[in-house]
C-alpha positions as CSV (number, residue, x, y, z in Angstrom):
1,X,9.8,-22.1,10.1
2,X,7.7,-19.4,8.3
3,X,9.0,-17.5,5.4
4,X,8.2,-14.5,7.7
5,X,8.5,-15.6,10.7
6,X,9.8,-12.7,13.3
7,X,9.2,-10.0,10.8
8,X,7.3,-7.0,11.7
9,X,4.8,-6.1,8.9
10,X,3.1,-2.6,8.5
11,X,-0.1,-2.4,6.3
12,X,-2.0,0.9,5.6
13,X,-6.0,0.6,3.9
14,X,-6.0,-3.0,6.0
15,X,-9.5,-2.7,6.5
16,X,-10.6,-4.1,3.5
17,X,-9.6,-5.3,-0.1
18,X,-5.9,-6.0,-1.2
19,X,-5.2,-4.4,2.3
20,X,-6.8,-6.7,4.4
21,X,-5.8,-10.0,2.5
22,X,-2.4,-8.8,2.1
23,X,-2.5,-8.3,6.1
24,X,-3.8,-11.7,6.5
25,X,-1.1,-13.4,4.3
26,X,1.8,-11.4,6.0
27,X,0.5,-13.0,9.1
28,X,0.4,-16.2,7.6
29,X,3.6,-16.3,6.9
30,X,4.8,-15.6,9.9
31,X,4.4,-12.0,10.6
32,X,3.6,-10.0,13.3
33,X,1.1,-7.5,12.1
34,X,0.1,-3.6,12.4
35,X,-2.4,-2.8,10.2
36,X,-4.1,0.5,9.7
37,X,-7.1,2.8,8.5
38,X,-9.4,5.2,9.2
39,X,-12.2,2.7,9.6
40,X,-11.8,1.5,13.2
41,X,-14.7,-1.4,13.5
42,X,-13.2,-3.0,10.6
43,X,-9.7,-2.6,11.1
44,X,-10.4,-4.2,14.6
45,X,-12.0,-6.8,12.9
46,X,-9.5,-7.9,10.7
47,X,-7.3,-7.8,13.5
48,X,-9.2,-10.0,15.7
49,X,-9.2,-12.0,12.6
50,X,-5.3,-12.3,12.5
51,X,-5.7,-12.8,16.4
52,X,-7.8,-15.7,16.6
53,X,-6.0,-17.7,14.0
54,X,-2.8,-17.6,15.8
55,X,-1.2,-14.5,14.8
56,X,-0.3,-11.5,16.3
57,X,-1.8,-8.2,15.3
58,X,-2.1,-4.4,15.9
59,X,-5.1,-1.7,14.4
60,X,-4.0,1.8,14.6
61,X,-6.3,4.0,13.4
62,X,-4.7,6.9,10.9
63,X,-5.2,8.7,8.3
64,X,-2.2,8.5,6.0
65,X,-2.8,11.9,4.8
66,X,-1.6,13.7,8.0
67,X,2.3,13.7,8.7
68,X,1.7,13.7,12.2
69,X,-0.6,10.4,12.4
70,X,2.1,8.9,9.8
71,X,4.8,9.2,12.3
72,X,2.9,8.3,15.1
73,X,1.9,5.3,13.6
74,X,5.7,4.0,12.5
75,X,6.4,5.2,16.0
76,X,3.6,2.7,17.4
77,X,4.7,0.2,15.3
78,X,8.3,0.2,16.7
79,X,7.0,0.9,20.2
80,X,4.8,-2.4,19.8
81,X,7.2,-4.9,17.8
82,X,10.8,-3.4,18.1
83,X,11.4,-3.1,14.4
84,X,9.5,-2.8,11.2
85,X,10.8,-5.0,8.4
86,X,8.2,-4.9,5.8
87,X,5.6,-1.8,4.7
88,X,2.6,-2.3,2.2
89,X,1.5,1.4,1.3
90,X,-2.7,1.1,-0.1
91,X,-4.8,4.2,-1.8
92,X,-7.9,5.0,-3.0
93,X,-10.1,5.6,-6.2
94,X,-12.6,8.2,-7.1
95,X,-15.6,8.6,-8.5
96,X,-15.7,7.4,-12.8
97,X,-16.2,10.5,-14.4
98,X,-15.0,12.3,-17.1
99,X,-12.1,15.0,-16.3
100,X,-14.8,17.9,-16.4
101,X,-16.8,16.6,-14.0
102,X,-14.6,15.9,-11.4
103,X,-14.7,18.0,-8.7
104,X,-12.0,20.0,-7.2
105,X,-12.7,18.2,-3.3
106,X,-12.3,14.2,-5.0
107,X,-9.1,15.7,-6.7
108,X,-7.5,17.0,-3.5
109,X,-8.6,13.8,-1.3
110,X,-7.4,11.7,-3.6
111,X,-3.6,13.5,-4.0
112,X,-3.9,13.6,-0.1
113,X,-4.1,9.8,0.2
114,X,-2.4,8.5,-2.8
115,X,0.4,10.8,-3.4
116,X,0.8,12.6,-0.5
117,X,0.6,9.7,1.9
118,X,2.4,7.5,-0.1
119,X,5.2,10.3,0.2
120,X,4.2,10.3,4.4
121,X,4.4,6.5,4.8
122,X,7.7,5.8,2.7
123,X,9.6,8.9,4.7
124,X,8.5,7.3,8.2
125,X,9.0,3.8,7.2
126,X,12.6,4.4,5.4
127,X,13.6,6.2,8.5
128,X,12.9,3.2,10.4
129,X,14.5,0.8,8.1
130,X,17.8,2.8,7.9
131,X,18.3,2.7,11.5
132,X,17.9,-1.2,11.6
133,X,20.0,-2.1,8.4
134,X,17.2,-2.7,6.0
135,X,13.5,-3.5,5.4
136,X,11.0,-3.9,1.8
137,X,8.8,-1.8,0.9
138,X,5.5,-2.5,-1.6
139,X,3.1,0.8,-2.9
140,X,0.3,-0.5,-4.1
141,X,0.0,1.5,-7.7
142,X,-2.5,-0.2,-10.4
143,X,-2.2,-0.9,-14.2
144,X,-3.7,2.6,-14.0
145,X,0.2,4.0,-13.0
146,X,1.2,2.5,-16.7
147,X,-1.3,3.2,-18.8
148,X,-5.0,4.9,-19.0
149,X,-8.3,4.4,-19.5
150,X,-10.8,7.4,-20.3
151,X,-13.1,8.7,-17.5
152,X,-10.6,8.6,-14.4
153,X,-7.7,10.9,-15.2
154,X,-7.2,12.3,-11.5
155,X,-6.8,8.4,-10.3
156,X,-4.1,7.6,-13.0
157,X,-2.5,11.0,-12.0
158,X,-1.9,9.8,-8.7
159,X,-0.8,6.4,-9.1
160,X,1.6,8.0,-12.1
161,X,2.7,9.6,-9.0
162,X,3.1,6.6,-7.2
163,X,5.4,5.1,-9.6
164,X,7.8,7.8,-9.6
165,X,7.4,7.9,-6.0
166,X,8.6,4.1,-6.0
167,X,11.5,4.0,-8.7
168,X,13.3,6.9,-7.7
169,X,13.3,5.8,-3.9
170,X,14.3,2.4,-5.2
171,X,17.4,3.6,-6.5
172,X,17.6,6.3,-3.5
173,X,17.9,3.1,-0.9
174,X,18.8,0.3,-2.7
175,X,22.8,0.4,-1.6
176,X,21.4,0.7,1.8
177,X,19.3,-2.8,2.0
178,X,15.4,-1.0,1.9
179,X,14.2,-2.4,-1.4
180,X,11.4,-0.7,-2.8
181,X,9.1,-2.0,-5.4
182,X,5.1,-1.2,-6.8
183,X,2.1,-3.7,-7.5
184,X,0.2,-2.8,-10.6
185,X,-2.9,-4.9,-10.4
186,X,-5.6,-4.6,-12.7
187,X,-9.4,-4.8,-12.2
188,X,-10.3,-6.8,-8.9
189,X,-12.8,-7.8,-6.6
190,X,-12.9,-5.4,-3.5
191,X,-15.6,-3.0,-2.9
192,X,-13.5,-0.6,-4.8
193,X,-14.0,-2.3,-8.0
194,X,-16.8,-4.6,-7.8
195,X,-18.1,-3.3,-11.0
196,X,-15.4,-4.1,-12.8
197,X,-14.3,-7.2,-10.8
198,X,-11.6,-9.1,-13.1
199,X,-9.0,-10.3,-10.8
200,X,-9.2,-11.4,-7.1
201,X,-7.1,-9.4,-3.9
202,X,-5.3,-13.0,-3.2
203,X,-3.7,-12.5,-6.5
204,X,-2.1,-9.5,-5.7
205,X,-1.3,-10.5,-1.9
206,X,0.8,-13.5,-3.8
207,X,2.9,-10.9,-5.3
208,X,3.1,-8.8,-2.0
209,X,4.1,-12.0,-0.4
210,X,7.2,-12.9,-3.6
211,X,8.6,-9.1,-2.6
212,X,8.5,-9.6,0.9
213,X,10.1,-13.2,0.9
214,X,13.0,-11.7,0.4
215,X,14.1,-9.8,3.5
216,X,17.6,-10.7,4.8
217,X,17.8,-12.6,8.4
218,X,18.1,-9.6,11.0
C-alpha cells in the first residue's frame, strides 16, 4: 500500500514548477489529485500526465486571488473526491528590481496571489478539514520568508506574510488534527528562477511529501 493511498490531495500553481512535481509525487504516492491554475492547457496537461500513469487527477482552473473561485474550487474538490486530506498552497515572484522601481500593479498582484490567496486557500481548505477530523497543510514560502536579499523587497514581504500566515494557523488548528507547516526553498530550477537555478523542484516535493506522510488513517 501507498503512503498516500486514498488521500485526497489539493495543489494550487500545479501547472508548472514545485507545483506540478509536487502534484506528480502526491499522485505517486497514492493520491487522488486536484490540481489547479490559471493556465488551463498546462494544467490539463499535467493532469493527463497524472492520468496516464495510473493516477487519478482533476484541473480546475482558478485564480486563488478571488474568494469566490477559492471556494468553488474546495467545493469541487469535495464534490469530486468526498474529502480533502492534504493542501499544497504555491505563489508567485515579481520582477528583480530595486524597491523604487517597482510598480504599484506588480505590488498588488503579487499580495493578491501570495498573501491574499494563501489567506483564501487555508480558510476554504481548514473549513473542509474540520468537518472531516483533520487534514495537512503545506504553503509554499521561500528562504525569502526568513531572510532578504536586495532588489526584491515586495516578494520577501509577501512570503514574510506567508509565514505568519502559517505559524499562527498552526497553533490555531493544531488541537484539532489540521497541521499546518511552510517550505522555504531556496533558488531552483522552474521557469520562475532559471536564472538563478541552484536547487531542483524534486527537492522540495521530497519535503512536501515528509509533511504529508503523516496524515492519520481516516
Amino acid at each position: 500500500m501507498k503512503i498516500l493511498e486514498n488521500k485526497v490531495a489539493l495543489v494550487t500553481g500545479g501547472t508548472s514548477g514545485i507545483g506540478k512535481t509536487t502534484a506528480i509525487a502526491f499522485s505517486n504516492a497514492g493520491s487522488k489529485v486536484v490540481l489547479s491554475g490559471r493556465r488551463e492547457q498546462e494544467g490539463e496537461e499535467t493532469a493527463d500526465l497524472i492520468r496516464r500513469s495510473g493516477g487519478e487527477s482533476l484541473f480546475v482552473r482558478s485564480d486563488v486571488s478571488s474568494e469566490a473561485e477559492v471556494k468553488a474550487l474546495i467545493e469541487k474538490t469535495v464534490e469530486q473526491y468526498g474529502r480533502l486530506d492534504c493542501a499544497f498552497n504555491a505563489g508567485i515572484e515579481p520582477p528583480l528590481k530595486p524597491l523604487h522601481e517597482q510598480s504599484v500593479e506588480d505590488f498588488d498582484k503579487l499580495m493578491a496571489i501570495n498573501v491574499r490567496g494563501v489567506f483564501l486557500c487555508m480558510k476554504y481548505e481548514i473549513q473542509q478539514m474540520l468537518t472531516q477530523g483533520g487534514g495537512v497543510i503545506v504553503n509554499n514560502s521561500s528562504m525569502g520568508g526568513l531572510i532578504a536579499f536586495p532588489g526584491n523587497s515586495p516578494y520577501h514581504a509577501s512570503k514574510h506574510a506567508v509565514m505568519g500566515l502559517t505559524r499562527s494557523a498552526a497553533l490555531d488548528y493544531a488541537k484539532q488534527n489540521v497541521r499546518i507547516n511552510a517550505v522555504n526553498p531556496g533558488m531552483i530550477d522552474t521557469d520562475m528562477m532559471d536564472r538563478l537555478a541552484h536547487g531542483n523542484p524534486e527537492q522540495i516535493t521530497a519535503s512536501n511529501e515528509a509533511s504529508s506522510s503523516t496524515i492519520r488513517s481516516s
